[in-house]
Backbone bond lengths (Angstrom), bond angles and torsions (degrees), N, CA, C in turn:
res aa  C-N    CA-C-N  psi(-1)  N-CA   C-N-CA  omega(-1)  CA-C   N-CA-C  phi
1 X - - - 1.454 - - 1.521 111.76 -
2 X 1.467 124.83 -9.15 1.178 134.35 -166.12 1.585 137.48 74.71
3 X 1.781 103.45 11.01 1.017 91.48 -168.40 1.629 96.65 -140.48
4 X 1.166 113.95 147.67 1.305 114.00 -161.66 1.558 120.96 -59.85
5 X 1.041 113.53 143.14 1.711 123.23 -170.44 1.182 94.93 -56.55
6 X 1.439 113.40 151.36 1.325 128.93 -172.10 1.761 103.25 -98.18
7 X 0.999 123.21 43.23 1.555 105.06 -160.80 2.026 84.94 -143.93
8 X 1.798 85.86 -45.67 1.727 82.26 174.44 2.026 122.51 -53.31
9 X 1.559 88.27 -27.82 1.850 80.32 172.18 1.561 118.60 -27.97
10 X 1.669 120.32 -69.51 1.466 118.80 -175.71 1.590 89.70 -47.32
11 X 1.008 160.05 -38.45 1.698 136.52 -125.93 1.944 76.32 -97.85
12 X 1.091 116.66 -45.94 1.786 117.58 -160.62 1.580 103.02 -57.08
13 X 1.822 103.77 -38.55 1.821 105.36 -171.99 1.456 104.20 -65.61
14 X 1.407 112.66 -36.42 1.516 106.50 179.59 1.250 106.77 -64.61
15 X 1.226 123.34 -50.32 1.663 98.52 174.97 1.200 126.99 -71.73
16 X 1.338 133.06 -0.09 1.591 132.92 -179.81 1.681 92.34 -94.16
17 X 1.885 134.45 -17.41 0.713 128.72 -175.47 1.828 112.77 -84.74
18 X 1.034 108.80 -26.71 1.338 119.00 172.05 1.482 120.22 -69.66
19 X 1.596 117.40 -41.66 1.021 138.50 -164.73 2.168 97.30 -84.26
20 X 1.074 101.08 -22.56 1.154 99.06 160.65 1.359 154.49 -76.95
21 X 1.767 85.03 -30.21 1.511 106.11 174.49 1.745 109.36 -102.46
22 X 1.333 118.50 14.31 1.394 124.79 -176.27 1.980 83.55 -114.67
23 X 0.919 123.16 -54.96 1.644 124.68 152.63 1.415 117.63 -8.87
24 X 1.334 124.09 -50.41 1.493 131.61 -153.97 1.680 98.68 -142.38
25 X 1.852 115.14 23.32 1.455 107.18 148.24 1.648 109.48 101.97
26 X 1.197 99.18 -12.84 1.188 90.60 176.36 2.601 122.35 -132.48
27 X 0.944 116.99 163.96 1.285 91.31 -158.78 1.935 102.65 -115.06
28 X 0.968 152.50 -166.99 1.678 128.61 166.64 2.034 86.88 -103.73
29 X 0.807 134.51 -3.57 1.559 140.33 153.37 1.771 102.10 -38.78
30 X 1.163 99.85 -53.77 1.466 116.97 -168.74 1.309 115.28 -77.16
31 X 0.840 95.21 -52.25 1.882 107.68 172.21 1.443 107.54 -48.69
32 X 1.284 117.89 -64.78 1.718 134.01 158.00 1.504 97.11 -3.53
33 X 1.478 85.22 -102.43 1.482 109.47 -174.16 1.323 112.78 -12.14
34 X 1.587 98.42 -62.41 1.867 104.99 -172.28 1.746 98.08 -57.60
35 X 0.916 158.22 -27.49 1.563 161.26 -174.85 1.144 109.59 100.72
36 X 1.945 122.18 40.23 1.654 97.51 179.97 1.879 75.97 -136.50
37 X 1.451 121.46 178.53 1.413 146.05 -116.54 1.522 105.23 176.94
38 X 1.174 114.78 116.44 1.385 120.18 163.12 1.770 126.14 -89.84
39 X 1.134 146.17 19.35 1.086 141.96 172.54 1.419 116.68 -0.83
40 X 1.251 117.04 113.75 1.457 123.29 171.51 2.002 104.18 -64.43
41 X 1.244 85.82 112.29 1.917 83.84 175.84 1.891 111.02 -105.41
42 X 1.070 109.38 -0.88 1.806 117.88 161.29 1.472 112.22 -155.06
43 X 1.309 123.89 154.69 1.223 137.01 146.14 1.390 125.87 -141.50
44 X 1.625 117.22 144.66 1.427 129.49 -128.81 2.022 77.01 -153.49
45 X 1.704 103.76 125.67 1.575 113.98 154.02 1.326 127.48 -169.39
46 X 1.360 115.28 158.75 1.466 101.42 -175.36 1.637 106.92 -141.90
47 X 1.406 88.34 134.36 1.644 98.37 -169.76 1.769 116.68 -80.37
48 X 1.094 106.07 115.30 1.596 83.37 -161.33 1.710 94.84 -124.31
49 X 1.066 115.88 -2.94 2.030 110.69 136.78 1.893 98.19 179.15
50 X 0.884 80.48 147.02 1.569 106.95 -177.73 1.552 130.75 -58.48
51 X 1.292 113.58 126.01 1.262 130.49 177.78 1.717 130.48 -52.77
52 X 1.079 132.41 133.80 1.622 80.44 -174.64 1.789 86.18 -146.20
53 X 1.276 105.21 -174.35 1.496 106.21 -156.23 1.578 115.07 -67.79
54 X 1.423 122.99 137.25 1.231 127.25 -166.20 1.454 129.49 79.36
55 X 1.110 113.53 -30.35 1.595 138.19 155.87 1.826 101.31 -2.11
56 X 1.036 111.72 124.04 1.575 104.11 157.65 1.456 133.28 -88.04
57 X 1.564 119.18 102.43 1.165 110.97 -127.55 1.904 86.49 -116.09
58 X 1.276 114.82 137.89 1.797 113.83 177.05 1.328 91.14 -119.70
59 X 1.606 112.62 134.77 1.713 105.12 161.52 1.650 103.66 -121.18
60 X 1.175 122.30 116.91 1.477 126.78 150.61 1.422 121.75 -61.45
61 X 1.375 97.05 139.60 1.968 119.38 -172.80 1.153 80.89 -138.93
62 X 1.309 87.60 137.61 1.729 136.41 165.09 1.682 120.21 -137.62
63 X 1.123 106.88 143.48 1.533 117.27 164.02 1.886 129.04 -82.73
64 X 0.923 119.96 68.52 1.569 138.11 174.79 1.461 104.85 -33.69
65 X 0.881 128.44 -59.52 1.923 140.81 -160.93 1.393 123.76 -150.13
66 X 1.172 122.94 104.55 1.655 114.25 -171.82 1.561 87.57 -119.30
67 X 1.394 118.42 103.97 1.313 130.54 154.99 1.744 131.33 -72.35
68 X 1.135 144.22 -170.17 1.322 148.31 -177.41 2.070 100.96 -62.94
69 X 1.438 88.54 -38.81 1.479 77.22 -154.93 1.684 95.83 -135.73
70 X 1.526 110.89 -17.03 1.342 119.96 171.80 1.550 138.01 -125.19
71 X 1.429 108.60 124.64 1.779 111.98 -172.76 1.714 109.98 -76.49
72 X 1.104 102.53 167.01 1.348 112.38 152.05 1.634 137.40 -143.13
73 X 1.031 135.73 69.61 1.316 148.49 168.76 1.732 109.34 -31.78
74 X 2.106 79.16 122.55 2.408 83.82 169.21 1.389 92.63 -120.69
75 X 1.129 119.23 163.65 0.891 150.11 -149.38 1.841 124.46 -149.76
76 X 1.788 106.16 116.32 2.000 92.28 -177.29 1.410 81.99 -135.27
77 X 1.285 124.74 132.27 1.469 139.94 110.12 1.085 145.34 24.80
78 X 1.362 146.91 -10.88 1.540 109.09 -143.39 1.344 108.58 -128.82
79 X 1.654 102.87 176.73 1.573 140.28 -161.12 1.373 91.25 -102.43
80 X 1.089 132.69 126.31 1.616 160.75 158.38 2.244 78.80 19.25
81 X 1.624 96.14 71.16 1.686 92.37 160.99 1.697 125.30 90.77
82 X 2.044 93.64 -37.23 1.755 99.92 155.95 0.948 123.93 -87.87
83 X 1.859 109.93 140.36 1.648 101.42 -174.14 1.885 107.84 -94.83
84 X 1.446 89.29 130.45 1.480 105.98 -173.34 1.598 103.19 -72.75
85 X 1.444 121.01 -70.69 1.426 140.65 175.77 1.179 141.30 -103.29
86 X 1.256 130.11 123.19 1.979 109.52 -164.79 1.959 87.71 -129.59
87 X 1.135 113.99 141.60 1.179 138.37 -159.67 1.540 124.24 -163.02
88 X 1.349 107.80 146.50 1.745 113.45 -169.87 1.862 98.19 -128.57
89 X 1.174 110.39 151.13 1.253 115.42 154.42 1.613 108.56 -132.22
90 X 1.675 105.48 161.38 1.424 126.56 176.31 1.155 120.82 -102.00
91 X 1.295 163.16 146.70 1.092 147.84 -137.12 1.809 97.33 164.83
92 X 1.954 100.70 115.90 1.365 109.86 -178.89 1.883 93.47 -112.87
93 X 1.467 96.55 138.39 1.100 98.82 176.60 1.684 112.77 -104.36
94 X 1.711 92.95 137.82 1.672 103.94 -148.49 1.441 95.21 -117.57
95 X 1.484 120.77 167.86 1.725 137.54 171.07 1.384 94.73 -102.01
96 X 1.376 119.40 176.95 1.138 125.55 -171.94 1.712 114.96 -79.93
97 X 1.316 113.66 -13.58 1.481 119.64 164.61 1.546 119.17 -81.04
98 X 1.336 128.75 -5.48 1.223 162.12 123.92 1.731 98.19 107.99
99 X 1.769 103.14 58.62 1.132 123.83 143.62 1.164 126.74 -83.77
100 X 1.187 114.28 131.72 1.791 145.89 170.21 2.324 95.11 -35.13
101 X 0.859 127.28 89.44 1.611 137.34 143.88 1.283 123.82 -72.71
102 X 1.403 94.90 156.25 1.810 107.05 156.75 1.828 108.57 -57.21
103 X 1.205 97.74 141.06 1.261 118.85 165.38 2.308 88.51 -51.66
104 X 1.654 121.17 131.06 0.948 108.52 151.46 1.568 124.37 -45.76
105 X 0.944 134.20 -176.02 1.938 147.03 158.39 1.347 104.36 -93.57
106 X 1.553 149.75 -19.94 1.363 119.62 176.82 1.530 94.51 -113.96
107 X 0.998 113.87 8.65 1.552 113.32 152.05 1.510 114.86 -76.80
108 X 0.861 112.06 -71.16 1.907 126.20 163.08 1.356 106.09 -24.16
109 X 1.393 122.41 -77.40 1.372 124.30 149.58 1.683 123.49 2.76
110 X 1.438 85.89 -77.26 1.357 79.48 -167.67 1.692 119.80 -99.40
111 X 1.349 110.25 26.29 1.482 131.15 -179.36 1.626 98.59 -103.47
112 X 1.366 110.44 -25.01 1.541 123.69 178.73 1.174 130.02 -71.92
113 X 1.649 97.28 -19.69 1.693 101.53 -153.87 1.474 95.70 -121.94
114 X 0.873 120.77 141.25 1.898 133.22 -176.21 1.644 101.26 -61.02
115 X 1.129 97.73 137.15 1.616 117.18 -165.66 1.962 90.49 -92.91
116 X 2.014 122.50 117.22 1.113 115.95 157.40 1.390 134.33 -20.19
117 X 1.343 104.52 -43.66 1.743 114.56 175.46 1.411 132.69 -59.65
118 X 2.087 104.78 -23.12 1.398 93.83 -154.95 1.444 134.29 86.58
119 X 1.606 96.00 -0.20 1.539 112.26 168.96 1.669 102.11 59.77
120 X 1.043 131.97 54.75 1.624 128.75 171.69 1.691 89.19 -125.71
């Protein structure tokens, strides 16, 4: 149909989500390592016109809610300035037995502190 699958949206937030936290110093490589895991526990979006192939596409991430033990990631879309998609994810932060933890502190840290980029 020419226009990008609607399903790849979550695949783009994960990368605007990575690109965020490599933004502000730190990588989910790192997070790993340390033994904790973000599991997406909801996702929330709305298509409000379509992407389509080749498109130059920017997605901004932001941090909405950083609770004890749970984030929340928003999410916009857009085409040279229009926003195509706006979207949230949920995110429980897990140990490597993939129990529910505290958010680490230089995670917090750096979920706290404004990303040089502008979070795009």
């Amino acid at each position: 149909m020419g226009v990008v699958y609607y399903a790849n949206y979550p695949v783009w937030f994960e990368v605007g989500r990575a690109a965020l936290l490599r933004g502000r110093g730190m990588t989910y490589a790192d997070l790993e390592r340390r033994g904790y895991h973000l599991p997406v526990s909801g996702v929330r979006y709305r298509l409000l016109a379509p992407a389509r192939y080749d498109d130059p596409i920017l997605v901004e991430t932001g941090v909405t809610a950083l609770r004890s033990r749970a984030i929340t990631f928003a999410y916009r879309v857009l085409r040279e300035g229009a926003l195509l998609v706006e979207g949230e994810t949920d995110h429980v932060c897990v140990d490597r037995a993939m129990r529910p933890v505290r958010i680490p502190d230089e995670l917090r840290r750096a979920l706290e502190r404004p990303s040089p980029d502008g979070d795009r």
